[in-house]
Every structure is written in C-alpha cells, then in structure tokens.
C-alpha positions in Angstrom: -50.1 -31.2 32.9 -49.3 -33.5 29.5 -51.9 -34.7 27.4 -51.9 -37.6 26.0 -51.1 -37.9 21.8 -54.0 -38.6 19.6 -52.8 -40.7 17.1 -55.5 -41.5 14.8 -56.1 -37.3 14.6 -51.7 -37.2 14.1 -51.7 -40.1 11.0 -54.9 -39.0 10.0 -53.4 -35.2 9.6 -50.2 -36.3 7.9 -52.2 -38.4 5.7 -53.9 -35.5 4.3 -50.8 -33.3 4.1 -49.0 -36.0 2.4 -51.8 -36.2 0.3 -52.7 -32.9 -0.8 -48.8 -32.2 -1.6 -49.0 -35.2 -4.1 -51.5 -33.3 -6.1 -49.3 -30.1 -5.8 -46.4 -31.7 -7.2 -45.8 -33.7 -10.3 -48.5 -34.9 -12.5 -52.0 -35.7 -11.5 -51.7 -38.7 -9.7 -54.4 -41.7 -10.5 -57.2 -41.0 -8.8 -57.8 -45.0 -8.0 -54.0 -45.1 -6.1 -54.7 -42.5 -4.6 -58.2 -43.9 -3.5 -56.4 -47.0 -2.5 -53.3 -44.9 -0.7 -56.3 -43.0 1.3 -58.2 -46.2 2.4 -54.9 -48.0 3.7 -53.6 -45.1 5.3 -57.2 -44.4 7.4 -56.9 -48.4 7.9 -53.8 -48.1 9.2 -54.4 -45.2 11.5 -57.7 -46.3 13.2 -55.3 -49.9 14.2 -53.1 -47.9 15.2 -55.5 -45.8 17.4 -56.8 -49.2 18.7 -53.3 -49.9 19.9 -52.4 -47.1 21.7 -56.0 -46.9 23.6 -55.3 -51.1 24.3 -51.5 -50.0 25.5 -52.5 -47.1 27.5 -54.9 -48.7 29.6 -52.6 -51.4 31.3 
C-alpha cells in the first residue's frame, strides 16, 4: 500500500538542509537573508501544502 507524499514536511526538510549547509560553507551568511530566505521558503511550502490537499481531494 502507497502513502501519499507530505509535501510541506518534504520542502520544509530541504529547507533546513539547504539551510544549515549555507552556514557550513562559505562565510557567515547575513543573518536578516537568511531570516527572509527561511520565511519565504516556509511560505512557500505551506501553499504548496494547500495545493496538493485542494488537488488530492477531486
């Protein structure tokens, strides 16, 4: 039996993965970007959630 994909949990995930590998790498990023990256990102995850709940239940 398949399950179906959580996205906001997936993009969420990556977010913090892309995230904490900025701060490995390079020089410390600015901490209001990276305040800005983090809010988009989670913005842009929970519409995404909303989508796929609106697109699975048709």
């Amino acid at each position: 039996m398949r399950h179906k994909t959580d996205w906001l949990s997936l993009l969420c995930g990556l977010l913090f993965v892309g995230v904490g590998i900025r701060y490995l790498t390079g020089p410390p990023p600015d901490m209001r970007l990276m305040a800005l990256i983090l809010l988009v990102g989670l913005g842009f995850a929970g519409f995404v959630a909303i989508i796929a709940k609106a697109v699975r239940k048709r």
